[in-house]
C-alpha positions in Angstrom: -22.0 -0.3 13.0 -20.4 -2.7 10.6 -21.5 -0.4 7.7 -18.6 2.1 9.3 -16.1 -0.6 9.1 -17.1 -1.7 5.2 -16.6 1.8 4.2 -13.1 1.9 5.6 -12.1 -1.3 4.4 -13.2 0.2 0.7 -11.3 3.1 1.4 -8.2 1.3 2.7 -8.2 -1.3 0.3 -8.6 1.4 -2.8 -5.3 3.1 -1.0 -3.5 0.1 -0.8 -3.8 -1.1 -4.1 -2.5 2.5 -5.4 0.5 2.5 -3.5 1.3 -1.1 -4.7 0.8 -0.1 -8.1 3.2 3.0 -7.7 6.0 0.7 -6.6 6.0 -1.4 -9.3 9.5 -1.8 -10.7 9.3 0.7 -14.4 6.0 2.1 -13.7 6.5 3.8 -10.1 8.6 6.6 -9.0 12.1 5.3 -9.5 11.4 5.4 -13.2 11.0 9.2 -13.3 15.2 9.4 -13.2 15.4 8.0 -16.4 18.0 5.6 -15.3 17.7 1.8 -16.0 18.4 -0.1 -13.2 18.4 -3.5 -14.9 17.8 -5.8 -12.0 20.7 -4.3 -10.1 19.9 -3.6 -6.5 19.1 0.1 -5.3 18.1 1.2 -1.8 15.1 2.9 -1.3 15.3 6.7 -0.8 13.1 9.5 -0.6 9.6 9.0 -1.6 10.1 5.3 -2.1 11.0 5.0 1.1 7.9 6.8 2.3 5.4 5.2 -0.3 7.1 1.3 1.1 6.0 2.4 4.5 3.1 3.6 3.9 1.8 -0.1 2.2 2.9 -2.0 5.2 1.2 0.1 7.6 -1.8 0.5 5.2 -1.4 -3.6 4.7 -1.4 -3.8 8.5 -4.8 -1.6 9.0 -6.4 -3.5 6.7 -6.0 -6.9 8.2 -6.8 -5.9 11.7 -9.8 -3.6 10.4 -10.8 -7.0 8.3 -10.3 -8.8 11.7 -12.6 -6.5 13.7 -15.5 -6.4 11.1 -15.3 -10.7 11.3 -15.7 -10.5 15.0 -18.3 -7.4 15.3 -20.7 -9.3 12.3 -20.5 -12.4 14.4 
């Protein structure tokens, strides 16, 4: 059973670190405009939006899936 629980913990864990990487600041999606921001604050809109709450839910699967394959191993 905890074999299961590895393999989405790989899987979720291989998501999460792409979606991080996409929102860093000049490599990720808001640096397709071509406009330099320069430390001035923007809102998220659009797929930045979508791609910020996608890693907090993805964030939040991953420590309760961590959580549950601590307390099935046990």
């Amino acid at each position: 059973m905890t074999i299961y629980f590895d393999i989405a913990l790989i899987i979720i864990s291989v998501t999460l670190i792409t979606s991080i990487i996409l929102q860093n600041k000049g490599v990720g999606l808001g640096g397709l405009t071509g406009a330099d921001t320069g430390g001035v604050f923007s809102a998220r809109r659009g797929i930045e939006k979508t791609l910020f709450w996608i890693t907090i839910v993805l964030s939040v699967i991953f420590v309760v899936l961590t959580l549950v394959t601590i307390i099935v191993g046990k």
